[in-house]
C-alpha positions in Angstrom: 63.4 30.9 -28.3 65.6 33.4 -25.8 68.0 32.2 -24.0 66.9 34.0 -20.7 63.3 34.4 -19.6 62.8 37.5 -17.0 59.8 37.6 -14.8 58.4 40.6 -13.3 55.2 40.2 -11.1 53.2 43.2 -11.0 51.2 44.7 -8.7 50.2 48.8 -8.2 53.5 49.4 -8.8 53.1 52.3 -11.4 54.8 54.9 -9.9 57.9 52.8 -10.2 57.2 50.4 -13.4 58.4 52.4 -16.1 62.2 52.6 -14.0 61.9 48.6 -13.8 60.9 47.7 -17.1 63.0 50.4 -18.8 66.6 48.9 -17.1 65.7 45.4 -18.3 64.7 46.8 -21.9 68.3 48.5 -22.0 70.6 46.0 -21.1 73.3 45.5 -23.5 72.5 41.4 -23.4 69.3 41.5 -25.2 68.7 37.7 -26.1 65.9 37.8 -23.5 61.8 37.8 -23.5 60.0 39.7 -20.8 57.3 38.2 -19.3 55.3 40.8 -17.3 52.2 39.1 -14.8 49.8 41.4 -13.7 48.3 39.7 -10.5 45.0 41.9 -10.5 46.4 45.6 -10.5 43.6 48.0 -9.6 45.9 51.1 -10.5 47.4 51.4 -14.5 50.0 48.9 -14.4 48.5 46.3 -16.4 48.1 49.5 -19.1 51.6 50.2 -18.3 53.1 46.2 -19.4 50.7 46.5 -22.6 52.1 49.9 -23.7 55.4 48.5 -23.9 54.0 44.4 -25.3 53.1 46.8 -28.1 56.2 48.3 -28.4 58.5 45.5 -28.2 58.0 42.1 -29.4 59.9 40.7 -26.3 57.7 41.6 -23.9 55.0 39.4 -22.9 51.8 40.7 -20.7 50.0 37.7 -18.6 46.7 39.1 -16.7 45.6 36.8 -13.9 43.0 37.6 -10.5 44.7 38.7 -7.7 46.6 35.6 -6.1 49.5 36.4 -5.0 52.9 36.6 -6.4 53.6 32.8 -5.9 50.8 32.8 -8.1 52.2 34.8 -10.9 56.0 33.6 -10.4 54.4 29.9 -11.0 52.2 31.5 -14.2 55.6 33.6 -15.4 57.7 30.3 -15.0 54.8 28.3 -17.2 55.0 30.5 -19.6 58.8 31.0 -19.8 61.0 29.3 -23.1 64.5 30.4 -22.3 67.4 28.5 -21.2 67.6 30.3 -17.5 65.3 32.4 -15.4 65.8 35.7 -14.1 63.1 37.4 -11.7 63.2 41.0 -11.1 60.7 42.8 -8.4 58.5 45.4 -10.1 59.5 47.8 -7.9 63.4 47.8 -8.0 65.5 47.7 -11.6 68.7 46.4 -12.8 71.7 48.1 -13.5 73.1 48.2 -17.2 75.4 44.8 -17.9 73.9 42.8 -15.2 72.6 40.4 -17.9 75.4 40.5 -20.2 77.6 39.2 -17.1 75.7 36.8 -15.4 75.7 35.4 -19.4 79.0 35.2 -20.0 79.6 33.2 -17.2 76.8 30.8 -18.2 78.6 30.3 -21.2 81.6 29.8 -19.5 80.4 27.4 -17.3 77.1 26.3 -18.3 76.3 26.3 -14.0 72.7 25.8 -13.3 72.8 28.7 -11.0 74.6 31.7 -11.7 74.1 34.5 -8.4 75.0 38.5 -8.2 75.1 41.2 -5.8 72.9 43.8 -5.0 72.3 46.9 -3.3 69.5 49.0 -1.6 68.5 52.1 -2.6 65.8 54.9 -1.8 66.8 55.6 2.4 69.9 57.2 3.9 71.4 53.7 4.8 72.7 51.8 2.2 73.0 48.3 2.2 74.7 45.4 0.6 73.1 42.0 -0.9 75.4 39.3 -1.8 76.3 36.1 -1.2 79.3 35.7 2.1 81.1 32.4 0.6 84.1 32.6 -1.6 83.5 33.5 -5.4 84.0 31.1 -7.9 82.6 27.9 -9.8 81.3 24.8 -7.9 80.4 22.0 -9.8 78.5 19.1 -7.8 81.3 17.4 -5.7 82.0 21.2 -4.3 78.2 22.2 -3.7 78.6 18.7 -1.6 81.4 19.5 0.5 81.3 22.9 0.8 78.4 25.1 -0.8 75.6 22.9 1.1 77.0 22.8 4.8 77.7 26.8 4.4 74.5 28.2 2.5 73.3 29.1 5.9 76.5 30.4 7.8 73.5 31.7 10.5 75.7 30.3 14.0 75.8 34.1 15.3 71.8 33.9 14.6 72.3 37.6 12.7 70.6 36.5 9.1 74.5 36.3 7.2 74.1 33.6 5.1 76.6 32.1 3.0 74.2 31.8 -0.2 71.8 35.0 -0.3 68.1 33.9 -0.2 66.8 36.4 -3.0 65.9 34.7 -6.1 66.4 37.8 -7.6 70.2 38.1 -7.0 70.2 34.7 -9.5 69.6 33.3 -12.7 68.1 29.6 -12.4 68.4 26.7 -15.1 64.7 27.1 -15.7 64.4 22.9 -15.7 65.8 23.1 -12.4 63.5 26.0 -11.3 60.5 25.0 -13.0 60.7 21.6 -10.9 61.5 23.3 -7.6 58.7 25.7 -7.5 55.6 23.3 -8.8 57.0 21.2 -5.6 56.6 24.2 -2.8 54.2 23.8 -0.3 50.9 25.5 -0.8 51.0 26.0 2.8 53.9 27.7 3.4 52.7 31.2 4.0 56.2 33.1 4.6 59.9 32.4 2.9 59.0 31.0 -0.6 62.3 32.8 -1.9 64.3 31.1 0.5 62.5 28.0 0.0 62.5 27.8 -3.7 66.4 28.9 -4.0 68.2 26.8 -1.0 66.1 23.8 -2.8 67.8 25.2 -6.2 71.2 25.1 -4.6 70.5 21.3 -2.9 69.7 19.8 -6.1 72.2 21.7 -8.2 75.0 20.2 -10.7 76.8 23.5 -10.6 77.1 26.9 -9.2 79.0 30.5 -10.4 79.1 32.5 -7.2 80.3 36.0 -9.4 82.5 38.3 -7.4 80.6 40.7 -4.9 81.9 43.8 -6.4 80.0 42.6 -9.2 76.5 44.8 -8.2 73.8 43.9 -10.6 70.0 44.4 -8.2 68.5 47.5 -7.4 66.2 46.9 -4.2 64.1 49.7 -3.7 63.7 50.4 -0.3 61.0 53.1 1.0 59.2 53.9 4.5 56.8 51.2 4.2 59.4 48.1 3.6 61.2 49.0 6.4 58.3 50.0 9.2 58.6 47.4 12.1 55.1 45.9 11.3 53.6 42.8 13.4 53.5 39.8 11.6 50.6 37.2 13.2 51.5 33.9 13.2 55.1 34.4 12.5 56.6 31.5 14.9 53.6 28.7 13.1 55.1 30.1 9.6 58.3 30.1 10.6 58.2 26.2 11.7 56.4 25.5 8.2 59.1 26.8 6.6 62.3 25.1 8.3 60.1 21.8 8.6 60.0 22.2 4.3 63.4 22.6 4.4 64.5 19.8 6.5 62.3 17.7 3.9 63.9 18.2 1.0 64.5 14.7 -0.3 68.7 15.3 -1.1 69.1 16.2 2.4 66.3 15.0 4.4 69.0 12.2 5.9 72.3 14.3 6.2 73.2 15.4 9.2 75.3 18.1 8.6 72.5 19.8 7.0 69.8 18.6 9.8 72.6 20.7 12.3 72.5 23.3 10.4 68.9 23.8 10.1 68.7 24.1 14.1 70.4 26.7 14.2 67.7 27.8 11.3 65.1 27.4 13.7 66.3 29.3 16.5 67.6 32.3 14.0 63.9 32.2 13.6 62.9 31.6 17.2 64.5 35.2 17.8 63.1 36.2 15.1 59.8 35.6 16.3 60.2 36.9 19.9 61.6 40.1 18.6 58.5 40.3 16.6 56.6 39.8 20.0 58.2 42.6 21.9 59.4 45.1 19.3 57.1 44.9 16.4 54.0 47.8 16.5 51.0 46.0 18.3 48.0 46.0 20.1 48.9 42.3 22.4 48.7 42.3 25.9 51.2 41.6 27.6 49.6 38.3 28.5 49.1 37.7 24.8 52.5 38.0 24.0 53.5 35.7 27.0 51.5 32.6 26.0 52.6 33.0 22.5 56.4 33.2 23.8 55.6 30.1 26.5 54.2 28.4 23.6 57.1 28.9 21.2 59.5 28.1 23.7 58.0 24.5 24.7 57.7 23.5 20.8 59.4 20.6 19.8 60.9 22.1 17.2 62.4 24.9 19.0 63.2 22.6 22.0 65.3 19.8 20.2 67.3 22.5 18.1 68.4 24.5 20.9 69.6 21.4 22.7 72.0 20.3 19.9 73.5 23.7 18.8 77.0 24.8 20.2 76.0 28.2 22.3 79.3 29.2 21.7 79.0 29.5 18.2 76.1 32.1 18.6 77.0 36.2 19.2 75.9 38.2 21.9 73.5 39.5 22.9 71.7 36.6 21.0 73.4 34.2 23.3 72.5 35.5 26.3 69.1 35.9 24.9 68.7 32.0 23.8 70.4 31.1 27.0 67.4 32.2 28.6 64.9 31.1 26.1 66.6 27.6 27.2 65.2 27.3 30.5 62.5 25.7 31.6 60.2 28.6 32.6 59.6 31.3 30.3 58.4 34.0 32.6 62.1 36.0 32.7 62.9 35.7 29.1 59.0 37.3 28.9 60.2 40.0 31.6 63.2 41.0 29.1 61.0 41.5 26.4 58.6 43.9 28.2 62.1 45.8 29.0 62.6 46.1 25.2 59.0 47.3 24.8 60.2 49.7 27.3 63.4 50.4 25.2 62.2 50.1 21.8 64.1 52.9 19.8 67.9 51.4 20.6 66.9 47.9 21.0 65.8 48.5 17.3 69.5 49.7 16.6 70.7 46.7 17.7 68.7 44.1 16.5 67.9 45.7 13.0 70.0 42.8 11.3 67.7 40.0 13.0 64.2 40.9 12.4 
């Protein structure tokens, strides 16, 4: 049995398989298995994960229908015998010692989560991934009093968050992982990777939080990642998401956490009016106003707002949410047809919120 299982959902990735599989082959901890799932590949990456299952005996192929990658993160995690998990995106790769790292500070520690930074790679802008709070090792008392009321760190309502989302930044006690993901929501249609780990870190005994020069994660980055897409239904998803979170039994009565998942919500209030107004669409302009009205006058939305400190949030998101506040929507609707209008530097500005 391996110590670490590493899962790599597949889909028509082939152009950039042999680059992922190859960096996880060649790291210099090699006390791993490889579990590769193919969720229904119609181009040759399922041929691609069997070359190298016949290659090397610690690579596993699964073959499943087209589901999804919950799907085949679920399937990878059922089939997985190591100690800890590590997932890795089949389109990105790992940099050599990544493994051998994060290891030695399992052993050190023995934390149930273990998380790294990474980088982007593949446009002109680079950019960072890691986590914003203080490295170090937290053991249960400290994810209490510290870790828990700071894994957001979202009051400017600009996505910084103290623990990075990614589940691919970490390696995960696979008890403690396994348990999480069979509990997910099968309707949560957006954010299972923030879902899954912020549920890791609640329930957590321990946490290594490795320096951020340590860069481990390779995100691949190309034209189509980063095209300003519509996404329909994003406000509903959005909802079903933070509602999740604010259920997770180990915090469902705190209150420090319950403030700190309204500012969750309106983070992902902007979110969603920024998808309204800047995203690439075919809405009318009256579409996009009812969904905005309809947002706006949601419960959720409506009590979070009212108990965050407006202070708190930067500019020119407080100015924005300011307006979102009042009762009638129609000029915070009037704004956003002025940054239709303005799309290319609004873009600029807000690249770090949508």
């Amino acid at each position: 049995m391996a110590r670490l299982s590493v899962i790599v959902p597949v889909f028509n990735t082939r152009q950039y398989l042999d680059e992922c599989i190859s960096s996880i082959l060649g790291q210099s901890f090699g006390d791993f298995e490889l579990i590769l799932v193919d969720d229904g590949s119609s181009d040759d990456s399922l041929s691609i994960c069997r070359s190298y299952e016949s290659r090397d005996d610690r690579v596993k192929v699964i073959h499943q229908e087209n589901q999804g990658q919950m799907v085949a993160t679920r399937n990878g995690v059922d089939a997985a015998s190591g100690d800890y998990l590590s997932f890795i995106d089949s389109d990105d790769y790992i940099r050599q010692g990544m493994y051998e790292t994060m290891m030695e500070e399992v052993g050190r520690n023995h934390s149930d989560i273990v998380t790294i930074a990474g980088c982007s790679f593949g446009t002109r802008r680079m950019k960072s991934y890691a986590d914003k709070l203080e490295p170090g090792f937290y053991d249960r008392k400290a994810i209490e009093s510290y870790i828990i009321p700071n894994m957001f760190s979202n009051h400017s309502l600009y996505g910084q968050r103290g623990i990075h989302s990614s589940k691919a930044l970490k390696l995960f006690r696979r008890q403690l992982f396994s348990e999480v993901i069979h509990g997910v929501p099968s309707d949560v249609q957006m954010g299972e990777d923030l879902l899954c780990t912020y549920t890791c870190v609640v329930k957590a005994s321990s946490i290594s939080i490795l320096p951020r020069d340590k860069v481990g994660y390779m995100y691949r980055l190309n034209q189509s990642s980063v095209s300003w897409v519509y996404k329909k239904d994003l406000f509903a998803r959005s909802m079903k998401l933070c509602n999740s979170l604010r259920s997770i039994p180990e915090v469902r009565h705190d209150d420090l956490f319950q403030r700190e998942m309204d500012y969750e919500v309106c983070f992902f209030t902007i979110n969603a009016y920024y998808n309204e107004y800047l995203m690439k669409n075919d809405r009318t302009r009256a579409q996009r106003r009812e969904t905005v009205s309809r947002m706006l006058s949601s419960p959720e939305f409506t009590d979070a707002v009212s108990r965050i400190c407006m202070r708190e949030v930067r500019n020119p998101n407080r100015m924005l949410l300011g307006l979102m506040r009042r009762p009638s929507p129609r000029l915070v609707c009037f704004v956003g047809d002025l940054i239709s209008l303005l799309r290319r530097p609004v873009l600029y500005i807000s690249q770090k919120v949508v």
